[in-house]
N, C-alpha and C positions, 0 to 999 in steps of 0.2 A: 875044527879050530878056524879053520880058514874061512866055511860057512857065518859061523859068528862074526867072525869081524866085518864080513862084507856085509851082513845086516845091520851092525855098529856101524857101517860109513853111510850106509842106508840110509839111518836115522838121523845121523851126523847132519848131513845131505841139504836131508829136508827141513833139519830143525834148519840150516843156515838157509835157506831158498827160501822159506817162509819170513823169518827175520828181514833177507833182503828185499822180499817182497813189501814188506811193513816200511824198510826204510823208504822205499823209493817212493809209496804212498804218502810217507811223511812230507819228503823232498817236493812234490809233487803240488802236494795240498800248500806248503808255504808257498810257491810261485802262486797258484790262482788265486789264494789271499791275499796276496800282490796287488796281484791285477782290481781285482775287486776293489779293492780300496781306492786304489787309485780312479775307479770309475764314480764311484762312490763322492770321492771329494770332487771331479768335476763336474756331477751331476749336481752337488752343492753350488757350483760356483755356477755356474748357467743357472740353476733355480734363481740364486739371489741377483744375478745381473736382471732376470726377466721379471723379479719380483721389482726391481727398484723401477723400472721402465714404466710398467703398471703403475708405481703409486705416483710417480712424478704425471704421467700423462691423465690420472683422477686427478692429481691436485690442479695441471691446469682446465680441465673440466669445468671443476668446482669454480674455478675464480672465472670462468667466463659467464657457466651459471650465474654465480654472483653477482658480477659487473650486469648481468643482463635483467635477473629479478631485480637490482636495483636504480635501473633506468626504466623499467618499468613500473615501480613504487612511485618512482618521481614523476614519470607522467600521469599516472592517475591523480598524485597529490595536485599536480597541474591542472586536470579535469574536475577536479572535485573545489578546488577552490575556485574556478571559473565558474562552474555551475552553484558552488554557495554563493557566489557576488551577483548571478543573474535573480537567483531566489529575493535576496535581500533587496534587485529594484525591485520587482516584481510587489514584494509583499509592501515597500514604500509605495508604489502606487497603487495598489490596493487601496490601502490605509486611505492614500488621495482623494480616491472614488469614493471612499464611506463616508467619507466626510461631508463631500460634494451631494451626496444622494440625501444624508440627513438634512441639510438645508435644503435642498428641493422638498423633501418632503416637510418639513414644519410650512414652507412656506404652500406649498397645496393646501395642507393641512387648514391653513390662515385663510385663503383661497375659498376651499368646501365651506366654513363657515360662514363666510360673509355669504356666497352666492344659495346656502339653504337660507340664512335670514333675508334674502331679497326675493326667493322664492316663497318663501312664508307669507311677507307682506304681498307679492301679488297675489297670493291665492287666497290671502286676505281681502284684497280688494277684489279681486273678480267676484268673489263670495259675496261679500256689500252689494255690488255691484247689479248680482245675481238677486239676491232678497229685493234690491228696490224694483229692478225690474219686473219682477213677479207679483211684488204689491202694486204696484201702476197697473200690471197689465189685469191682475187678477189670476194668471196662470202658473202651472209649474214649470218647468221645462220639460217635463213627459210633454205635457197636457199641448205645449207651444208646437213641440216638435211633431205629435199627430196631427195638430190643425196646419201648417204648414206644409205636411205632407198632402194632406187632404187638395189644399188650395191649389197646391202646382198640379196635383191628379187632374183636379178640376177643369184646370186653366190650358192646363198642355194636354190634354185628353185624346183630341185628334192626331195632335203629335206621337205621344207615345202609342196608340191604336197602328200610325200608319207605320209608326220605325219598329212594332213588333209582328202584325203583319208582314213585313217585308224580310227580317230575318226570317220569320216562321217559313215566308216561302220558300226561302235562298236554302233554308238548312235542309229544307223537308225535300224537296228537288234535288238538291245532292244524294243523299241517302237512301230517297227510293230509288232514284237511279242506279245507287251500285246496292243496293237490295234487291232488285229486280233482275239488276247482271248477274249475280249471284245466284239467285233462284232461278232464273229463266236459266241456266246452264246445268242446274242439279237435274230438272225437271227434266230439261231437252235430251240431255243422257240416260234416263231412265224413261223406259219405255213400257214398263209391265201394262199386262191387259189389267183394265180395270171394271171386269165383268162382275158382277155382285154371285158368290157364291152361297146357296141357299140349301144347307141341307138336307135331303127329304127326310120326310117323317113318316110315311106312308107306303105301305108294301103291296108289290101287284100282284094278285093270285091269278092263276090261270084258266076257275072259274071258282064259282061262286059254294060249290059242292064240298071245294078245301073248310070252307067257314066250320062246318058241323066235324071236322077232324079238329079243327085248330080248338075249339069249345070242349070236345070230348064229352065224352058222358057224366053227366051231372056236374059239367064245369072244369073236370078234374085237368085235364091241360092245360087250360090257360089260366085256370089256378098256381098250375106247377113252372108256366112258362111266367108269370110275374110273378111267382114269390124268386126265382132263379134269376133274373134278370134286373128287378127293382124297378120294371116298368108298367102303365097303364095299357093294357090293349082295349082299343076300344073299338066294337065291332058293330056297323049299322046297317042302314038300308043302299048304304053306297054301293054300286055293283061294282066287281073286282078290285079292291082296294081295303086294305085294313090300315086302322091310325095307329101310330105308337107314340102316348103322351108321356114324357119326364121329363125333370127341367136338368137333368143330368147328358150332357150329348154323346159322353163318353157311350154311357152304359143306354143309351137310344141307340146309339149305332152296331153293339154290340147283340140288341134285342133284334135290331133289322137284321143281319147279316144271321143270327142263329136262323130267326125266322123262316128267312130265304132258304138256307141249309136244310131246315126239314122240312118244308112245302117240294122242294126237290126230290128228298130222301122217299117223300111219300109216308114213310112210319114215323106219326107224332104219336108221342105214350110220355108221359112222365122221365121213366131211365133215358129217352133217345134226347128229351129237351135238356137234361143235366148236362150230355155227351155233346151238344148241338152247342151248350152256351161256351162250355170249357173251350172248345174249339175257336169257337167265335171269340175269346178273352186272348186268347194264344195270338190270331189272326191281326186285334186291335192291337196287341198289344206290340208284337212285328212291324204295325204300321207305324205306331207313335216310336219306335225307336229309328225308323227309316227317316221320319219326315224329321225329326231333332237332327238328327248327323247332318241330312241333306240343308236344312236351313242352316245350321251352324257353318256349314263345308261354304254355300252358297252368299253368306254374308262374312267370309271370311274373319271368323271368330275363331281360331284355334284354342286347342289346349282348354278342350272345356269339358267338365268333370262328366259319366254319362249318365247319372241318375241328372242331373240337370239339364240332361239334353232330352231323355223323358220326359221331364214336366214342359220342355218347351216344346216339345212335341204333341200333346195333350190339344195345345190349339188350334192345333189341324183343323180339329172337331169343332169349332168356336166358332160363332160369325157374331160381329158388333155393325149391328145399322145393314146387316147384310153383307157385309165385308168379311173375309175370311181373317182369322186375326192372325195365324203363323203366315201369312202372305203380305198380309200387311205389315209385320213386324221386319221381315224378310226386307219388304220397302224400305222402311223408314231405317233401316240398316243402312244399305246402298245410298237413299239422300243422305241422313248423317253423315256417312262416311267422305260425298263428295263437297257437301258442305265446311266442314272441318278444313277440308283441304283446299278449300278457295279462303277459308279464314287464317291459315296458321294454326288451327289447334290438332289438337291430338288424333288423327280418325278413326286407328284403332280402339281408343278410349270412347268416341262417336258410338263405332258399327257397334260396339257391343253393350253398349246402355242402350241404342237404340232397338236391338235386335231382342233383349230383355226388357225393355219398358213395361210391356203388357204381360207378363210371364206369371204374376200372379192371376189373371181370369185362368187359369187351369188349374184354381185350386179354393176359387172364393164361392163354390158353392160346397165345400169344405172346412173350409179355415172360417171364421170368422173375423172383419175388415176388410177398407178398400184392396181394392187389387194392387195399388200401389204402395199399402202397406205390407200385401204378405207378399209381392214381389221385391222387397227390400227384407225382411226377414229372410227369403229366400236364397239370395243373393249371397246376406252374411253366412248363412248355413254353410255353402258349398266354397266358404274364403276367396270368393270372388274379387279385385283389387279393387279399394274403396274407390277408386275415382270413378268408376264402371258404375258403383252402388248409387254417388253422387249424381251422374250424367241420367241417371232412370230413375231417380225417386222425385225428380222436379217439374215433369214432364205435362202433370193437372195443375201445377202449382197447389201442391201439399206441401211441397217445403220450400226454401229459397234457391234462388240460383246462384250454387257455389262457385261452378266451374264454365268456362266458354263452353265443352262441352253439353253443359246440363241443357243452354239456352238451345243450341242445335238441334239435342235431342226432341224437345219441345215444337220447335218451327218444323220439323222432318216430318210430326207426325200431322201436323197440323197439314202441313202441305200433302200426304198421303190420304187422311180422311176428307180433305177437302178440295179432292181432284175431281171434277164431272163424270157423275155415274159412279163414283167407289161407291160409296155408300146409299142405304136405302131406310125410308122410314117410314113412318108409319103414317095414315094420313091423318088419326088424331093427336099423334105428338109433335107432330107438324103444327096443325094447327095451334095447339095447345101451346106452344114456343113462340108462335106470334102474337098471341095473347099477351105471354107474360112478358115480352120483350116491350108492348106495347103500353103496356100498365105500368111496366116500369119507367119508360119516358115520363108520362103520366103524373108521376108523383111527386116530382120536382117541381116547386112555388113558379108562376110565370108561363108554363106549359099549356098553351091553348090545345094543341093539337098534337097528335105523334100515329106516324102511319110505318108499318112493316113494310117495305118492298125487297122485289129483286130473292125473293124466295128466303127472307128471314136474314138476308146477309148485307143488307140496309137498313137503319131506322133513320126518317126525316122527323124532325122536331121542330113544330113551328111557336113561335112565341109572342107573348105581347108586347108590344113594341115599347109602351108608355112603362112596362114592369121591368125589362132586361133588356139593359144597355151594351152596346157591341164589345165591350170587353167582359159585362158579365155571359153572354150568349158563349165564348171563348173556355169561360169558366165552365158552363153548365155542360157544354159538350164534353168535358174532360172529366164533370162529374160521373156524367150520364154513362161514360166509357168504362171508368173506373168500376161502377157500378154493376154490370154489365159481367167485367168481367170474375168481380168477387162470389155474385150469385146466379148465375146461370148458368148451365150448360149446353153450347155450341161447335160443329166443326169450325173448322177456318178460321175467320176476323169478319167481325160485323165492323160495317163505316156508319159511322154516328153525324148525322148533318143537320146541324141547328141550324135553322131559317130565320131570319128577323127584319120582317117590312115596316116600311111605315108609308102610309095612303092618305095622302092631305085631299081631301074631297071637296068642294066649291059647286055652288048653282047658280047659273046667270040666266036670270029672268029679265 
């Protein structure tokens, strides 16, 4: 019994500690509901204080905003009316000016008019004027204006003789002076020997017994040594000496040096001459790419392609008038070059037109045309820079002179062929050249007399007195020059000297 009921209080207990539990929770929850709220409505009243703060301090914002875009509306409208009112003079005087302008111009207008009708009538009357004089005189006015010309010719003769004369001298004496400073300082700095290089053609045996090796039997060597070579061998009564005739110098040179090679070997046969030329073509041909480098290196020509330094090497082999022509070319490189450079023009554009001028003779007994044409196809081939192609194709005058260069190129070689002793010729084309230098004076109306001196590099021209008058003799020498140099071929510059006497003769008996 007692058990039960302590478990009855037990339950009792706990049902009342949980109840109380619940109330005090209740109790509990209403104060912090309290509180909350309470927190609650002052967080309200601080929002709306802070909210009204806010709108009051936008609104006065807004009206300073306002007040401020609205003093600036006013000055703009301030600006805009000041600049319509300057528009409006502006466009009033404008208007002023158009005004003013159109009566200027009617009144030109009125002006042009009157002064074409007073030029009309003058040129009306000069016209008249012109017809009666014409019918008086019998003339036109062409016809008046060359007899007029004529009569002052006439009358002032000696006059204009002496005052052209005297410029001719004044100008001609400045110019060769600094022509001559010019050239005499190209010259004086270049010193090359001017020994005439003559290639032999002719091989020396060591006696006369090699002859019946070099022939072989039944011919059959020097059958095998000029079909292998493309040369003549011609073999005579000369003791120790055989010729080698082709008009090719390459492949002569290439025949001499086989030659030599098995005259030494001792065994000439057919097989040993095929082994002797290939050698000998190896050997040429080592040489023409030595002597291209070296001339190009030597006339300082850079950057130049080498199959073109080949064909400019080829000239080695060449001689013109006896002159070597890659030594010559070499030359007239170095004048060019210091030429250019007393003038202002270009010297690298010089050295290497001038160091290429003659580059076609290492190909014209090949090609067909001048050497100065297939040294210009030449040229183009290897994209050489046209002013170079320009400075070397003008050089015979074949074509005109383009550039300062081209005239350079021209006078460098001139001065190089016709230095004492470069060149050598021949004593019938010598002769033959003062013939026709002579025949050519000759042919001109007036011409008594015409004499070559001074080795072809003077022609004197004597005339008749009563036929050409001292300003036709003036004329004829410039004919004779021109002439001269259209059709003939010469080193250097020939001087052309017309002579013209006159011999009043009397006898007192």
């Amino acid at each position: 019994m007692s058990l039960k009921l302590i478990l009855a209080l037990l339950a009792l207990s706990g049902i009342l500690g949980v109840g109380f539990g619940y109330f005090l929770r209740w109790i509990i929850s209403l104060g912090k509901r309290g509180s909350m709220e309470l927190e609650i409505k002052q967080m309200m009243l601080n929002a709306q204080e802070r909210s009204q703060k806010i709108t009051e301090e936008a609104e006065n914002r807004a009206k300073e905003k306002e007040e401020q875009q609205t003093s600036d509306y006013k000055e703009r409208e301030r600006d805009l009316k000041q600049t319509e009112e300057r528009l409006i003079r502006k466009e009033e005087l404008l208007d002023k000016r158009q005004t003013n302008l159109e009566v200027e111009q009617e009144s030109l207008n009125s002006k042009t008019e009157e002064v074409q009708k007073v030029k009309a009538l003058a040129e009306e009357a000069v016209r008249a004027q012109q017809e009666k004089l014409e019918s008086v005189a019998k003339l036109s006015v062409d016809e008046a204006k060359v007899e007029l010309i004529k009569a002052i010719e006439k009358r002032y003769e000696s006059d204009i003789e002496g005052r052209m004369h005297k410029l001719e001298i004044a100008g001609n004496e400045k110019l060769e002076q600094r022509a001559k400073e010019i050239l005499t300082t190209a010259v004086h700095r270049l010193g090359n020997s001017v020994v005439s290089d003559v290639l032999a053609t002719t091989v020396s045996l060591p006696n006369d017994d090699i002859k019946g090796k070099i022939i072989g039997k039944e011919g059959r060597n020097i059958r095998s040594f000029e079909r292998a070579t493309g040369v003549d061998v011609i073999i005579d009564d000369t003791p120790g000496t055989i010729t080698l005739s082709c008009y090719d110098p390459i492949r002569r040179q290439i025949a001499r040096i086989a030659l030599e090679n098995l005259i030494l070997d001792g065994r000439i046969q057919p097989a040993k001459i095929e082994e002797a030329v290939q050698k000998a073509e190896s050997e040429i041909n080592a040489i023409i790419k030595k002597k291209g480098t070296e001339a190009a290196y030597e006339a300082r020509v850079p950057n130049v392609d080498p199959k073109l330094l080949m064909i400019l090497g080829r000239l080695y082999f060449r001689t013109s008038y006896g002159q070597n022509v890659l030594d010559h070319s070499v030359e007239v490189a170095h004048l060019a070059g210091m030429l250019a450079e007393q003038l202002g023009a270009d010297p690298g554009i010089a050295r290497a037109g001038a160091l290429f001028h003659d580059v076609g003779k290492a190909l014209d007994h090949e090609v067909p045309g001048t050497h100065v044409e297939i040294g210009r196809r030449i040229l183009q081939k290897f994209g050489m820079d046209e002013r170079v192609v320009k400075a070397m194709q003008a050089h015979h005058e074949e074509y005109p002179y383009e550039t300062p260069e081209s005239m350079i190129v021209q006078v460098a070689d001139a001065i190089s062929g016709g230095r004492p002793g470069a060149r050598r010729d021949s004593v019938e084309n010598y002769i033959k050249r003062l013939e026709e230098l002579e025949a050519l004076a000759k042919q001109h109306p007036g011409v008594e007399k015409s004499f070559a001196i001074s080795a072809g590099r003077e022609i004197r021209v004597i005339v008749k007195p009563e036929d050409i008058s001292d300003l036709d003799a003036r004329k004829l020498a410039r004919d004779i020059a021109d002439q001269i140099e259209k059709e003939l071929q010469y080193p250097g510059e020939i001087k052309v000297s017309v002579i013209r006497e006159t011999r009043v003769i009397e006898y007192a008996r």
